[in-house]
PLY file of the C-alpha trace (Angstrom):
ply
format ascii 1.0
element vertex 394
property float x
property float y
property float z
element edge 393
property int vertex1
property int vertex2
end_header
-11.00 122.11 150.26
-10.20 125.42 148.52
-7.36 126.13 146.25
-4.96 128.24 147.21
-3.17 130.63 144.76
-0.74 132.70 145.00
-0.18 135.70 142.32
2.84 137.34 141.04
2.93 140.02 138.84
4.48 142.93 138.42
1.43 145.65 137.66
-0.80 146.50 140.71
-3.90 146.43 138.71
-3.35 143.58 136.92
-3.00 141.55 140.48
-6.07 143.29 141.53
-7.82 142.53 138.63
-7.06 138.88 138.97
-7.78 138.91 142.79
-11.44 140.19 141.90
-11.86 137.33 139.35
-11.21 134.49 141.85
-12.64 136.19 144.93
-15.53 134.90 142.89
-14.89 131.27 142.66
-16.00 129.53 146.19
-13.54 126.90 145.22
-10.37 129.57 144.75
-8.47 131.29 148.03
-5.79 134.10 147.37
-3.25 133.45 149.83
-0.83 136.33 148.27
0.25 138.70 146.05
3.66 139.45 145.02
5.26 142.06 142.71
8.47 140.67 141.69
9.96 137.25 141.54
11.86 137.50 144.66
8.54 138.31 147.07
6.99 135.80 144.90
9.96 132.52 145.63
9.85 134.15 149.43
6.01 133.67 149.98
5.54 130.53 147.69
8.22 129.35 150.53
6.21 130.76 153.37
2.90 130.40 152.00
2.95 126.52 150.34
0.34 127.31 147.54
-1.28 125.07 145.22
-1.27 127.54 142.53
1.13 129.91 141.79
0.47 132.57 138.53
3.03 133.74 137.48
4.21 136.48 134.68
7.18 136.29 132.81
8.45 139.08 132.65
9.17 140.66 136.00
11.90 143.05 137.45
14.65 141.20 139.10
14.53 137.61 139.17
12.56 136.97 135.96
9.24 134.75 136.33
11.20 131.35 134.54
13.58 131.82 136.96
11.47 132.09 139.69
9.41 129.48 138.24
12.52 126.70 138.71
13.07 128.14 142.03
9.49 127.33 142.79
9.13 123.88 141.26
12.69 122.60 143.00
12.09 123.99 146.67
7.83 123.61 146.49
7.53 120.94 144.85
3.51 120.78 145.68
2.75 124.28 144.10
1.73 124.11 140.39
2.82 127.31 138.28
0.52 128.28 135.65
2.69 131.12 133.30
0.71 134.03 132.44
2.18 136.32 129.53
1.68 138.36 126.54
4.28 136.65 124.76
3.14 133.79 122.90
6.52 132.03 120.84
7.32 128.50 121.36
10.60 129.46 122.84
8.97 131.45 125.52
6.65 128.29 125.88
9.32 125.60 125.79
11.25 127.55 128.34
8.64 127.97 130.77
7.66 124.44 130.86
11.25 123.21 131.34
11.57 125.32 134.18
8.12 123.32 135.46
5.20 125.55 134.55
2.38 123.32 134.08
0.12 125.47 131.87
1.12 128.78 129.73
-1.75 131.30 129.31
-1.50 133.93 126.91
-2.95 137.16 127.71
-5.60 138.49 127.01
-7.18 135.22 128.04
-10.79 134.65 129.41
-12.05 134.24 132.66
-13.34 130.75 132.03
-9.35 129.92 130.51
-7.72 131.09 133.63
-10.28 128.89 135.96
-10.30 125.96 134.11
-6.86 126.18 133.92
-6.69 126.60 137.56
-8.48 123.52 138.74
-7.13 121.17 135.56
-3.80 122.17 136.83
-4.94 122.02 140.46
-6.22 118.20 139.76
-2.99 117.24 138.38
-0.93 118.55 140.91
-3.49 116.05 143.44
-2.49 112.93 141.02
0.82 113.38 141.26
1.05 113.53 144.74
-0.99 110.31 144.76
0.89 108.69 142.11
4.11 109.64 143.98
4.31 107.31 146.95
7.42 107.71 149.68
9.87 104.97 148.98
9.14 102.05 151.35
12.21 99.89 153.61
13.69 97.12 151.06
11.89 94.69 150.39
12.31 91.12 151.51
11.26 88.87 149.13
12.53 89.32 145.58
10.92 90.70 143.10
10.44 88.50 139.94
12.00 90.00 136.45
9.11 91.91 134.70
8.66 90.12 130.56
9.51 93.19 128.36
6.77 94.68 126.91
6.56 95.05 122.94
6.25 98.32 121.14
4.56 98.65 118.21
3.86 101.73 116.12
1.16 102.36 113.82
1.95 104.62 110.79
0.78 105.68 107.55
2.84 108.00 105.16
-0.34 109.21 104.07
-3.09 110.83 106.44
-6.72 109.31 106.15
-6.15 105.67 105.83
-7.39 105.32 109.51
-4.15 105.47 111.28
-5.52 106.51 114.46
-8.74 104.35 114.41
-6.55 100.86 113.84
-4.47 101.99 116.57
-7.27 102.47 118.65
-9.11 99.49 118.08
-6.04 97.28 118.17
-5.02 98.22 121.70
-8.71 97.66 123.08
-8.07 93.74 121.47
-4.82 93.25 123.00
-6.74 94.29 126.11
-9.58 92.43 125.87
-9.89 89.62 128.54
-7.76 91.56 131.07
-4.67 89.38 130.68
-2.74 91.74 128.90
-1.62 95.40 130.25
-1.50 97.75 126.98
-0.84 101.45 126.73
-1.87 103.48 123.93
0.27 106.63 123.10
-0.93 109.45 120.69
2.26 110.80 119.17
0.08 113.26 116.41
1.09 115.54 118.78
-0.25 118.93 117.08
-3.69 117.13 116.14
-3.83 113.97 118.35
-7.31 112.19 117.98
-7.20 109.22 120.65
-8.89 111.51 123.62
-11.70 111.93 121.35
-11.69 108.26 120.32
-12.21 107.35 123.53
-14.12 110.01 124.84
-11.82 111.11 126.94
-11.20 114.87 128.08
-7.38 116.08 127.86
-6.53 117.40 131.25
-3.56 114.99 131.47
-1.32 114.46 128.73
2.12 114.53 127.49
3.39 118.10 128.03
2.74 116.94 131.69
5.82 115.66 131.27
8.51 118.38 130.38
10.09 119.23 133.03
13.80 119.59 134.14
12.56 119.00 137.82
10.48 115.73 136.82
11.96 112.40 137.50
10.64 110.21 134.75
9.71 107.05 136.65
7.09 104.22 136.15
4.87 106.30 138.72
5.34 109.48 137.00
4.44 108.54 133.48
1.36 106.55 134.38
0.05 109.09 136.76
-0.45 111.70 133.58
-2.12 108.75 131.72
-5.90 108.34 131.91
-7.55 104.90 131.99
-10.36 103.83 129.69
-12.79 101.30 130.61
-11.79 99.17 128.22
-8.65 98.33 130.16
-6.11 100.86 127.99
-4.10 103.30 129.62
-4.06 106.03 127.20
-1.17 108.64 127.01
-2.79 111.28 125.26
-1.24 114.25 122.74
-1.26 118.15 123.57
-4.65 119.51 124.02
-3.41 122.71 121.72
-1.09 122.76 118.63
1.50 124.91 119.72
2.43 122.69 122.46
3.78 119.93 120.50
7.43 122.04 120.46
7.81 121.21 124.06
8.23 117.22 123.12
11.91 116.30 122.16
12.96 112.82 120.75
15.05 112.24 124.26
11.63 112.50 126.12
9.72 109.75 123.29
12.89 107.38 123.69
12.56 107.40 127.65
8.60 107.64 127.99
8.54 104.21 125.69
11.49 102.84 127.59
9.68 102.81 131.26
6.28 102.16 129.24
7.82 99.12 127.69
8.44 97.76 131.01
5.10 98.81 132.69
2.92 97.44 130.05
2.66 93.92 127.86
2.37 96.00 124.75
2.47 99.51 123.81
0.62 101.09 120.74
1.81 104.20 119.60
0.16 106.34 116.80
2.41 107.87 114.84
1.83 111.24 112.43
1.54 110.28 108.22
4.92 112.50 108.22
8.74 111.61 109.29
9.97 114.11 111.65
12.47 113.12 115.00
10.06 112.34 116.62
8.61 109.76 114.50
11.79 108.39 113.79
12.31 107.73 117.28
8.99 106.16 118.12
9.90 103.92 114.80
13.73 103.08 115.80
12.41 101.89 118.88
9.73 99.95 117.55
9.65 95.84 118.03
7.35 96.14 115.08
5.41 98.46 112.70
2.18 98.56 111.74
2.11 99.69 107.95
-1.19 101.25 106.76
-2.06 101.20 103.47
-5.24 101.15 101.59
-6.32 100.19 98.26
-5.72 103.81 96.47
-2.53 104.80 94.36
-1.38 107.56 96.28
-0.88 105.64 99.42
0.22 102.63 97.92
3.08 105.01 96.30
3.75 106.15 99.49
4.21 103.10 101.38
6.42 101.81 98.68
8.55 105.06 99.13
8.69 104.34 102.95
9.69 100.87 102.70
13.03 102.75 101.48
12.87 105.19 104.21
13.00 101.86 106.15
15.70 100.36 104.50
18.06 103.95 104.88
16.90 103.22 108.72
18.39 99.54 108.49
15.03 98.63 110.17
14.38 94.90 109.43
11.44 94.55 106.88
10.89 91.56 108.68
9.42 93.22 111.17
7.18 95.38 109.51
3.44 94.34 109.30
1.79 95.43 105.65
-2.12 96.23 106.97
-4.69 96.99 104.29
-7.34 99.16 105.77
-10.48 100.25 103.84
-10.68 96.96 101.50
-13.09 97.40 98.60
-13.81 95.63 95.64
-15.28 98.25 94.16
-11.49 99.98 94.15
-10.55 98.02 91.49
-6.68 97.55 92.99
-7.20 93.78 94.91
-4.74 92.80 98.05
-3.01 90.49 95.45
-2.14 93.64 93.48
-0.69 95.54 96.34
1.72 93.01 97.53
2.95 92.39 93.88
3.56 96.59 93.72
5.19 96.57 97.41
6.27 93.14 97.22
6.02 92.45 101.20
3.24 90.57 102.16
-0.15 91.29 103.56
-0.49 89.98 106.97
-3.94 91.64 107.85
-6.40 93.01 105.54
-9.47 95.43 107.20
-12.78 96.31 105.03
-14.16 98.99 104.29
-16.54 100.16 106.61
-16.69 103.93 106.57
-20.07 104.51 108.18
-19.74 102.44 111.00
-16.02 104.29 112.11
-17.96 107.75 111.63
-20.28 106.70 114.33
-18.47 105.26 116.50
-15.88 108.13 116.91
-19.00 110.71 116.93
-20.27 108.15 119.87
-16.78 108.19 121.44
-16.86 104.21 121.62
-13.77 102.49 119.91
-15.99 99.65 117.33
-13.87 97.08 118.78
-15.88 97.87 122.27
-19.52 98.18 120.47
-19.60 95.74 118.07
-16.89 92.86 118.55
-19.09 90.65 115.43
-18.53 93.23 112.71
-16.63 92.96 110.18
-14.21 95.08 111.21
-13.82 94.31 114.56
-13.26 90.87 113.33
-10.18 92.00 111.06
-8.97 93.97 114.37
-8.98 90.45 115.81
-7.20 88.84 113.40
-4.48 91.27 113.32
-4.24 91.04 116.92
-3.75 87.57 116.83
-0.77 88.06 114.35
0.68 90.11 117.45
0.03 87.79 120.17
1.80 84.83 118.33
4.92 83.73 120.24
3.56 85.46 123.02
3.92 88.68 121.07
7.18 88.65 119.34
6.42 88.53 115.46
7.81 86.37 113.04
7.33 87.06 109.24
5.36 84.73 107.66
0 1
1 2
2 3
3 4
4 5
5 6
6 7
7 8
8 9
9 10
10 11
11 12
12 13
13 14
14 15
15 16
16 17
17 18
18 19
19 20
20 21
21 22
22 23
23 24
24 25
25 26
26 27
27 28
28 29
29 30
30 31
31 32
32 33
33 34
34 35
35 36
36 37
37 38
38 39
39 40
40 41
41 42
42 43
43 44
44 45
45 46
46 47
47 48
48 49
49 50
50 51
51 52
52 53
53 54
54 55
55 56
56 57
57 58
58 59
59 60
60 61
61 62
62 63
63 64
64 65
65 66
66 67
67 68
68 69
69 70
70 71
71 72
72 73
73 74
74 75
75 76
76 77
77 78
78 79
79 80
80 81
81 82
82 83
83 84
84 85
85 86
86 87
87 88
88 89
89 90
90 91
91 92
92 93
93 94
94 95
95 96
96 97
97 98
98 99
99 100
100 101
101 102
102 103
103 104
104 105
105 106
106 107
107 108
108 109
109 110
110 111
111 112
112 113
113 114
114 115
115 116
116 117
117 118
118 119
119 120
120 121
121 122
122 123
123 124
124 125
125 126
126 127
127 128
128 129
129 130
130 131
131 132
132 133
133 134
134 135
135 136
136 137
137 138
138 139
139 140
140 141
141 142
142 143
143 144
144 145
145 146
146 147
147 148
148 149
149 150
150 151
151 152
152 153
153 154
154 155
155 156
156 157
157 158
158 159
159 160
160 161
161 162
162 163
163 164
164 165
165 166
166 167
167 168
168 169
169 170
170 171
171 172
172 173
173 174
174 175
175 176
176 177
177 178
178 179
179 180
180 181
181 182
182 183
183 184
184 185
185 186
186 187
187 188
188 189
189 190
190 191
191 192
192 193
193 194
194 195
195 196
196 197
197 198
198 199
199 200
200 201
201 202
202 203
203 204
204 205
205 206
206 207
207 208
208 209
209 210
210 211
211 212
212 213
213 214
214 215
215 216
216 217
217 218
218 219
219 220
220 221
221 222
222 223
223 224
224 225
225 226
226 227
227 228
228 229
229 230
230 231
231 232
232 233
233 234
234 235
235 236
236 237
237 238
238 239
239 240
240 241
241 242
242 243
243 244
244 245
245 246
246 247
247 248
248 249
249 250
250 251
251 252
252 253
253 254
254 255
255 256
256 257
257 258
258 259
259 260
260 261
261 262
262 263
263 264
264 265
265 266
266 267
267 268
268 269
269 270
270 271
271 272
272 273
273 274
274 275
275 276
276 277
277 278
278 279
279 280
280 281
281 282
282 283
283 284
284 285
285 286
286 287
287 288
288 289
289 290
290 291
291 292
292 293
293 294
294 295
295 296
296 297
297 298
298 299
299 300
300 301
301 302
302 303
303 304
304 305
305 306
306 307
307 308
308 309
309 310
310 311
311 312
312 313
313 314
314 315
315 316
316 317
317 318
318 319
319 320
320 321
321 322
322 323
323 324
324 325
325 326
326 327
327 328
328 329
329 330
330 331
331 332
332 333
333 334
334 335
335 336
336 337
337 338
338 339
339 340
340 341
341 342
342 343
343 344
344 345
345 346
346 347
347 348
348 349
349 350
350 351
351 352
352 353
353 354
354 355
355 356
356 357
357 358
358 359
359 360
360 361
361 362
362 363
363 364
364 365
365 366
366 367
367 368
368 369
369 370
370 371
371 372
372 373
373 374
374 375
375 376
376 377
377 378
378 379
379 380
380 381
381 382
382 383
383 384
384 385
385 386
386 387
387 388
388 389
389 390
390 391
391 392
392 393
């Protein structure tokens, strides 16, 4: 089945131009071209396209506008924005009025058609994802057990944040009896699609959208699952599109996440910004990453008064030494004395092993369940699963 796109844009050539691209593409039909925003609302109407691209700046009815038009009375046609105007605000605006994808021009012919058919696919899953509501249903339903959300953070980058986050959620998973979601919150440099091997044409941003009702179905359907049993809710495939997340879109995505899954994993960035904060607020429990170096034993002791400012209970915080080493001269011992919480999992070192398995794209917990590692991944697993995950200071 061919994609059909629509065009709008307000220069002649530049439609033509476009028209010739796609004519190319077997899997690409041009149902229409329109100059200004009103032809293009009036044949996105008539027409039903998958694809609409649309400029931003057009005579009349403006291409945002026309965009929320679009996205509220054809709901099945995807708008990819296409402008020379590259801010954040422009960006932000444009996916709030439900523009899937924002291309900046001059782009490349292999940006516009990938964009095209990522877009295209996601449109497909949502469609799927988004049964019609069925007759009420007879029996009752039994109460869903709340999930538990727990955040792993570091307040300095390159103790293996990311990696322990990973790793952990493929343990909780293990075995099938548990339903876990992963969530890569490093939005401007997320790492968890490459973790996992996983290519980014669902993610977040997927999300922001004044015409998207957040639902169970809707947040799922932009997560991708890994065969390891983790659904994976994966960060902005480009920088600049981290300004479209908002702390009122984290606090709601975890909310209907921590009712869909048994325990969600989120990986937080090494800095405090709102959207950190919120991910930690709403925490059950965090995961505190430290390792056996000054600087980020300083910082963790500095966050445990962040923490205390929050009036989040220390109880509830779970002191993980990654990257243990002898050869450091600082022993776990040492580090509680300094931060004077304890210990409750420590990980060794194993440097050489992580660099291969995130080359390979295969979380170590997957490849090698006997190392060492994998075997302090266990144990701190274990500390989460006790009490049938609720977590009780030692």
């Amino acid at each position: 089945m061919s994609i059909k796109v629509l065009i709008v844009d307000d220069i002649p050539q530049t439609r033509e131009n476009l028209r010739k691209l796609l004519s190319l593409e077997p899997d690409i039909n041009i149902v229409g071209m329109a100059a200004t925003g009103e032809e293009g609302i009036e044949l996105a109407r008539k027409l039903r396209p998958d694809i609409v691209l649309m400029d931003i700046n057009l005579p009349g009815i403006d291409g945002i506008t026309a965009t929320e038009i679009i996205s509220r009375e054809v709901p099945e046609a995807q708008v990819i924005m296409i402008s020379v105007q590259g801010e954040p605000a422009y960006m932000r605006r444009a996916m709030l009025a439900g523009a899937r994808e924002f291309l900046i021009k001059p782009f490349s012919s292999d940006e516009l058609i990938s964009a095209i058919r990522r877009v295209y696919e996601l449109g497909k899953t949502r469609q799927v994802v988004a049964p019609v509501k069925q007759p009420a249903v007879v029996e009752k339903e039994k109460p869903k057990k709340e999930g538990k959300i727990i955040s792993a953070f570091s307040p300095k980058g390159g103790v293996g944040t990311s990696t322990i986050a990973a790793n952990l959620a493929v343990a909780l998973s293990s075995g099938g009896s548990s339903r876990v979601a992963l969530v890569d919150l490093n939005l401007q440099f997320g790492s968890q699609d490459v973790i996992f091997n996983l290519q980014p044409h669902r993610h977040i941003a997927d999300l922001v959208s004044e015409n998207i009702t957040l639902d169970e179905e809707t947040v799922t359907g932009v997560m991708l699952a890994h065969p390891s049993g983790v659904k994976i809710l994966l960060a902005p495939p480009r920088p600049e599109m981290a300004d479209y997340i908002t702390p009122e879109l984290v606090k709601k995505v975890l909310a209907i996440l921590k009712n869909a899954f048994d325990y969600v994993i989120v990986d937080c960035t090494s800095f405090l910004n709102d959207i950190t904060i919120t991910a930690l607020e709403e925490s059950d429990f965090i995961l505190l990453i430290t390792t056996p170096e000054l600087t980020a034993i300083k910082g963790t002791k500095l966050f445990f008064q962040v923490l205390e400012a929050l009036k989040y209970p220390t109880n509830n915080v779970l002191l993980v030494l990654n990257k243990d080493d002898k050869r450091s001269g600082i022993s776990a011992k040492d580090i509680q004395a300094s931060l004077k919480h304890p210990i409750e999992a420590i990980i060794p070192n194993d440097e050489a092993r992580i660099l291969l398995s995130v080359n390979r794209g295969v979380p170590i917990y997957s490849a090698e369940r006997g190392s060492a590692f994998s075997e302090g991944i266990s144990r701190l697993a274990g500390k989460i699963q006790q009490k049938g995950g609720s977590y009780v200071a030692a």
